[in-house]
C-alpha positions as CSV (number, residue, x, y, z in Angstrom):
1,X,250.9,-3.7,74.8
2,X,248.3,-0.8,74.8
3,X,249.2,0.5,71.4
4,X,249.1,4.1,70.5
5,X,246.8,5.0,67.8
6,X,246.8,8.7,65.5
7,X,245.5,11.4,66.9
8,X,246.2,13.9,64.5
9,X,246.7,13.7,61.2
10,X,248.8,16.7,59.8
11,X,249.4,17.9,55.8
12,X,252.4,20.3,55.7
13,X,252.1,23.9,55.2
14,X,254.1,25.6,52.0
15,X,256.0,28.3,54.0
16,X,258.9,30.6,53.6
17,X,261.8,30.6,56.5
18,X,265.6,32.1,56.5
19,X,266.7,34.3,53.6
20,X,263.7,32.8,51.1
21,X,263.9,29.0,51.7
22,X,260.4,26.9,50.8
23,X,259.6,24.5,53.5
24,X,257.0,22.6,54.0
25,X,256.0,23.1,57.8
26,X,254.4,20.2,60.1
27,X,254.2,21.8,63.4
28,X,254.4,25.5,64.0
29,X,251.3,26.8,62.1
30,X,247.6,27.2,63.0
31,X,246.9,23.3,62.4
32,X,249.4,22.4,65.4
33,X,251.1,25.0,67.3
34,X,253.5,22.6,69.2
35,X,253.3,18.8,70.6
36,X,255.2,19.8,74.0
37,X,257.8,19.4,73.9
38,X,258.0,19.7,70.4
39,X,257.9,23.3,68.7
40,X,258.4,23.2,64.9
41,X,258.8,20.6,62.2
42,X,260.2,21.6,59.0
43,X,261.0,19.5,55.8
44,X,262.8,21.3,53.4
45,X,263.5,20.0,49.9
46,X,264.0,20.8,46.1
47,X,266.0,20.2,43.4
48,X,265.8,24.1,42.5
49,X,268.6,25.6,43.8
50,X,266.4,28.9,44.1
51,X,264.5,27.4,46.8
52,X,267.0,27.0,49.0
53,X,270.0,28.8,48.1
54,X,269.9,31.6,49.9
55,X,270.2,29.6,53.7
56,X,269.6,30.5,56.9
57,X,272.0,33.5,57.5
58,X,273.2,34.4,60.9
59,X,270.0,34.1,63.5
60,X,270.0,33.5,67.3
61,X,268.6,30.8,69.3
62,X,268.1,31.0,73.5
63,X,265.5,28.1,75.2
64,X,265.4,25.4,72.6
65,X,267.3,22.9,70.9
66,X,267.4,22.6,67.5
67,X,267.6,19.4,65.6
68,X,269.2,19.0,61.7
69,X,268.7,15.9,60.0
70,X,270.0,16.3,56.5
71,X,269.0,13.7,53.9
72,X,270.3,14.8,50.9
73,X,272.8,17.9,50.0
74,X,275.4,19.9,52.0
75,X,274.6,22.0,54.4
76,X,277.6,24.4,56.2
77,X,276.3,25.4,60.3
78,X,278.9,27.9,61.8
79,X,278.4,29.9,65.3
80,X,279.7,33.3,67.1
81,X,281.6,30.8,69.1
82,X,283.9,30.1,66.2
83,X,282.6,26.2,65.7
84,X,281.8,25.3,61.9
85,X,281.0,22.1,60.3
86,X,279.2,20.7,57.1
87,X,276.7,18.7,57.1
88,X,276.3,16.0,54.6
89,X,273.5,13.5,53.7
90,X,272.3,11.2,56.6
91,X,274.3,13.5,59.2
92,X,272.6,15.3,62.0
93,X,273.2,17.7,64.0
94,X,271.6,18.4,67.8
95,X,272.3,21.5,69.1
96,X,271.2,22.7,72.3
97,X,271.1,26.3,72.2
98,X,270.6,26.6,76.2
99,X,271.1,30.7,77.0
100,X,272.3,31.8,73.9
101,X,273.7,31.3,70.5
102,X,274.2,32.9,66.7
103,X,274.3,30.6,64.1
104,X,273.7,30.8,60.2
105,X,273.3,27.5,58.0
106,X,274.3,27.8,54.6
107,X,274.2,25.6,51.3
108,X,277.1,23.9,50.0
109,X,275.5,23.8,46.6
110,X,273.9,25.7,44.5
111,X,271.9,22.9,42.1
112,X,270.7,19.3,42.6
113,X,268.5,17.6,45.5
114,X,268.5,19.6,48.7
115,X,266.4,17.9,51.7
116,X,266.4,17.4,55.4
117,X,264.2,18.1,58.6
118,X,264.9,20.6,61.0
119,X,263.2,19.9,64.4
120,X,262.7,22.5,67.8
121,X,262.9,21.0,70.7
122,X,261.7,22.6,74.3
123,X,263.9,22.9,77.2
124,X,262.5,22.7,80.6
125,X,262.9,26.0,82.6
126,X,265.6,24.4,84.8
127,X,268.1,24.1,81.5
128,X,266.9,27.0,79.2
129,X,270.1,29.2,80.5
130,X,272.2,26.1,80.2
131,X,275.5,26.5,78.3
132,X,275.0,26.1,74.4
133,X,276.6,23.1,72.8
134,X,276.5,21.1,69.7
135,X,276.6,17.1,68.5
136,X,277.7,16.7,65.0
137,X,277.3,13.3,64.1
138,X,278.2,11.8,60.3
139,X,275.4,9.1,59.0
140,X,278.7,6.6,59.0
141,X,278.6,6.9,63.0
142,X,274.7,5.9,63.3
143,X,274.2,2.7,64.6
144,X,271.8,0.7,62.7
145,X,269.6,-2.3,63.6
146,X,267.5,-4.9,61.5
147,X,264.8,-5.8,63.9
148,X,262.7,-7.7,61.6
149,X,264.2,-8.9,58.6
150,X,263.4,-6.4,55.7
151,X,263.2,-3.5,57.9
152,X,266.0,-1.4,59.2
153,X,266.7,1.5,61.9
154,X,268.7,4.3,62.5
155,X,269.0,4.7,65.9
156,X,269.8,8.9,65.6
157,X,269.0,9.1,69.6
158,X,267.2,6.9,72.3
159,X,267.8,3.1,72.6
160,X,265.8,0.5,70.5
161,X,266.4,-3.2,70.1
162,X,269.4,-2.8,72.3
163,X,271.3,-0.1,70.1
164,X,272.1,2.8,71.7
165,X,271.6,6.1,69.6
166,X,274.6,8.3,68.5
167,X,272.8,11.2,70.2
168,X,273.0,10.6,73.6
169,X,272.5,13.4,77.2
170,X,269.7,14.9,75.8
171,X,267.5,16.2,79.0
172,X,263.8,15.2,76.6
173,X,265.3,11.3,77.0
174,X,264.2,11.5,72.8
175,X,263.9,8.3,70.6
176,X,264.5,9.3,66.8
177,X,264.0,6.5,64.6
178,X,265.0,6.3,60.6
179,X,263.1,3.4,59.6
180,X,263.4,2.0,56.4
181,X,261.4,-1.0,54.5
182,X,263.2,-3.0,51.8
183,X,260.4,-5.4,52.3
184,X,257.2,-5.4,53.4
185,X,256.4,-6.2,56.9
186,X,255.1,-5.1,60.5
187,X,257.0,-3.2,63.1
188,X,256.3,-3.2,66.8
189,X,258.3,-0.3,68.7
190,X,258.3,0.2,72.6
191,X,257.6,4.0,73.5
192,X,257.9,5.4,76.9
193,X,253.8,5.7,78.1
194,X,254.3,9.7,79.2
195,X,256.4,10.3,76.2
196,X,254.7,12.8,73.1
197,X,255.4,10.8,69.7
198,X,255.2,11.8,66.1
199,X,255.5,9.5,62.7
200,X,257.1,11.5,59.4
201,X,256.1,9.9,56.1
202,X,259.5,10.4,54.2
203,X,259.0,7.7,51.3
204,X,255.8,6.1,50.6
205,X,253.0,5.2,52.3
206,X,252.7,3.8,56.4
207,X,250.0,1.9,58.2
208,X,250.2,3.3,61.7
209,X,248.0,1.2,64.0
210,X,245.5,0.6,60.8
211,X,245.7,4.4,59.8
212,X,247.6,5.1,56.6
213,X,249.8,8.1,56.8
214,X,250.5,9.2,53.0
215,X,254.4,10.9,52.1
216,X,254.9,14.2,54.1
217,X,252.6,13.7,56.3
218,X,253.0,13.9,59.9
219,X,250.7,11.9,62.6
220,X,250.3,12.6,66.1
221,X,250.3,9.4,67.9
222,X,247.9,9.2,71.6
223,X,249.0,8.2,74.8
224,X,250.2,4.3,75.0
225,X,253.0,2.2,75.4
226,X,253.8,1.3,71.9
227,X,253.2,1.5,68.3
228,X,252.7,-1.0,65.3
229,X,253.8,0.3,62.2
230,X,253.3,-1.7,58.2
231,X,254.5,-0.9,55.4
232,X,255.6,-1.5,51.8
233,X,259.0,-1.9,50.5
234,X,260.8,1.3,50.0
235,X,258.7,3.0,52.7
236,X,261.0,5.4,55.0
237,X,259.2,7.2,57.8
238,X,260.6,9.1,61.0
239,X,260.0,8.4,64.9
240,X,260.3,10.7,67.4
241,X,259.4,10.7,71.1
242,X,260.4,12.7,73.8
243,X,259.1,13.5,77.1
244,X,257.0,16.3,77.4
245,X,257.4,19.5,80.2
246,X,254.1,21.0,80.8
247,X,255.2,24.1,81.3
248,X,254.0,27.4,80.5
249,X,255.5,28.5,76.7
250,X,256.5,31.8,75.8
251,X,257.5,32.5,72.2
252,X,259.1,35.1,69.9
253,X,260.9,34.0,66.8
254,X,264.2,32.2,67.7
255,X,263.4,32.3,71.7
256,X,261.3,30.1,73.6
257,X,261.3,30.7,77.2
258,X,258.4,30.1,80.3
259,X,257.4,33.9,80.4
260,X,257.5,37.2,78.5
261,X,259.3,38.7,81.0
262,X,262.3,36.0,79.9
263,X,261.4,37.0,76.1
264,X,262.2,40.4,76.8
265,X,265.6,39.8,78.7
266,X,266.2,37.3,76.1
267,X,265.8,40.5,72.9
268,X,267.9,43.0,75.5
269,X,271.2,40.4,76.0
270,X,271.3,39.4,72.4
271,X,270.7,43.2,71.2
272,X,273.7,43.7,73.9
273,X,276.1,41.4,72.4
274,X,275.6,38.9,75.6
275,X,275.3,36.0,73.7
């Protein structure tokens, strides 16, 4: 197995999204724009309900898909479609916002530990005006596998160790691993060889092909057809691969589309009430 190694080695970003909420951002700032077809990486998280309390009130989406993996708290999603839902720690939510969509996410609490990733996915041009939908999915409904003893995974979307993911129809054929070490130990994980890939520190401290990747930290991993991960007991990290479009990226807040010419139809139907 030619194993990937890190490219790119990324320390978060303290930055200020929604109505006031502290993030600290991974990709989507002037150290890495995007990994196509990834096009932000948030972790939010605080026990200060003043960091967070004051949400995400009611934004709009069109070109993307946006992933919510909460790990601790409540959050409360609801859409100009009239769906609502809360989401709880270990849930996750994939929406794909396709042609359009107005959605706020709002804190079910106003004290105590609040944290979670939000991640943007890309949508090819062929499925950017697709019809918006959602997959809620509670933690208790995540399949999870012991590959090695010691170490387990979530299998959020993707297949690994013969576990299909609870995510499934996603056009990016995405892997997203939760991997967890209650012992120390090596892990060897199968990625497609075209696929972009990322590693998220969450607890401790993660040897990625030799490399250590401290907490919060993000590493880009290069081209290959695997990875070998070690690590400590209590160690949690995030994997994520998806297949990348290569295809010209237009951006403006909330939208992401292939031109400006589709930016600017995007603003006109959502000023117009067309989505």
């Amino acid at each position: 197995m030619a194993y990937r190694t890190v490219f790119k080695h990324i320390r978060p970003r303290p930055v200020s999204d929604g109505a006031g909420v502290r993030i600290k951002r991974l990709i989507g700032t002037p150290d890495l724009d995007h990994v196509d077809p990834f096009l932000l990486v948030d972790e939010f998280g605080s026990e200060d309900g003043a960091d967070y309390i004051k949400g995400f009130p009611s934004h709009p989406h069109r070109g993307i898909e946006t992933v919510t993996y909460m790990l601790a708290g409540h959050m409360q999603h609801q859409d100009n479609q009239g769906r609502s839902g809360d989401l709880g720690p270990g849930d996750v939510q994939w929406m794909t916002a396709g042609r359009g969509i107005i959605h706020s996410e709002m804190p079910q609490q106003e004290n105590g530990l609040m944290r979670g990733f939000q991640i943007w996915v890309n949508l090819p041009a062929k499925d950017k005006m697709c019809a918006p939908r959602y997959q809620d999915i509670k933690s208790d409904d995540i399949p999870v596998t012991e590959p090695v003893p010691g170490i387990k995974a979530q299998v959020i979307a993707g297949q690994f160790n013969g576990i299909v993911g609870a995510v499934t129809g996603i056009v990016a054929k995405p892997l997203y691993l939760d991997i967890s070490w209650e012992a120390k130990g090596a892990l060897e994980i199968a990625l497609p060889h075209d696929h972009s890939a990322l590693c998220i520190v969450c607890e401790g401290s993660l040897l990625v092909a030799g490399d250590r990747v401290p907490k919060g930290d993000l590493a880009v991993l290069s081209v290959g057809d695997g990875v070998h991960l070690e690590a400590e007991a209590g160690t949690q990290a995030l994997l994520l691969a998806a297949q990348p479009w290569h295809e010209p990226i237009a951006r403006h807040g909330p939208f992401v589309m292939n031109s400006r010419a589709e930016l600017v139809q995007a603003v006109q139907d959502y000023q117009a009430g067309r989505f």
